[in-house]
C-alpha positions, 0 to 999 in steps of 0.5 A: 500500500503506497501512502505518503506524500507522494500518494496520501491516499490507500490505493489498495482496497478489495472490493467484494460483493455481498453475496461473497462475503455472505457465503464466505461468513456462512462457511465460518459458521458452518465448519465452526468450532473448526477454522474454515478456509477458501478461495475466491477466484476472479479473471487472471489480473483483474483483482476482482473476486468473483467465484466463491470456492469452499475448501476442505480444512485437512487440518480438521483444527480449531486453531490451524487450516491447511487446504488439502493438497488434492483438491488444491492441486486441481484448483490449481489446474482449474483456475489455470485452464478457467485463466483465472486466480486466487484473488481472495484467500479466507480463513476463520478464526474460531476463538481469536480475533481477525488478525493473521497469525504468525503461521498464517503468516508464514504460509502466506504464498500469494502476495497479489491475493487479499487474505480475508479472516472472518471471526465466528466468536461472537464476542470478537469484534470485528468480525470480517478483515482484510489484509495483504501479506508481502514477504512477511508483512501484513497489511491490513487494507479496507474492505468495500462491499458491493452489491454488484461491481456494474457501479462500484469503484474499480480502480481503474479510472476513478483513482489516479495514478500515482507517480 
């Protein structure tokens, strides 16, 4: 995120319709006391989350997730053949807040992807961030919800470069 003189604004927000956020909550909710986890997929370069796709938590975990290598692999090749990308990576937490941990962190292996952490304890708030994680750091980066993307903002005209 570039912020500073030169650029005194956040240029980096995921903007995310609702229906997505809707299923990626009820996901949490359903896979809890277990940490859920998926992706949301979106035409290769666009940064636009379009295609929610559950995963399986091998971990089975309250405090950990890991997607199962099988069925990564063939999201591998699906998003591949579909010429399409990981643009969101979620996962919940089931007792702490929404904030990357330290292995999250670690296993972070897709610097262009938004991770998304929702909360499923209801005494956390808030529930539903967003961050970049970039060689270790973390970001956390607003998060626009949308009902549709036909008007709302996409980064290409409405915010002007930077330079």
């Amino acid at each position: 995120m570039r912020t500073s003189a030169e650029c005194p604004y956040p240029v980096q927000v995921l903007v995310i319709r609702k229906d997505l956020v809707d299923e990626i909550v009820a996901h949490a909710r359903r896979d809890h006391p277990d940490e859920a986890c998926g992706v949301i997929a979106g035409p290769a370069g666009s940064d636009r989350p379009e295609r929610f796709i559950p995963m399986t938590n091998a971990a089975r975990s309250p405090t950990f997730y890991q997607f199962d290598s099988g069925e990564d692999l063939r999201l591998h090749r699906e998003l591949e053949s579909r010429d399409e990308e990981r643009v969101v990576i979620y996962h919940s937490h089931t007792e702490t807040e929404a904030y990357p941990s330290r292995t999250d962190v670690k296993i972070a292996g897709y610097p262009e992807a938004h991770y998304v952490l929702v909360a499923t304890n209801p005494a956390i708030e808030p529930k539903f961030r967003s961050f970049r994680i970039v060689d270790g750091e973390v970001t956390e980066e607003p998060v626009d919800v949308v009902e549709s993307y036909m008007f709302s903002h996409t980064g290409a005209d409405d915010v002007p470069d930077c330079r």
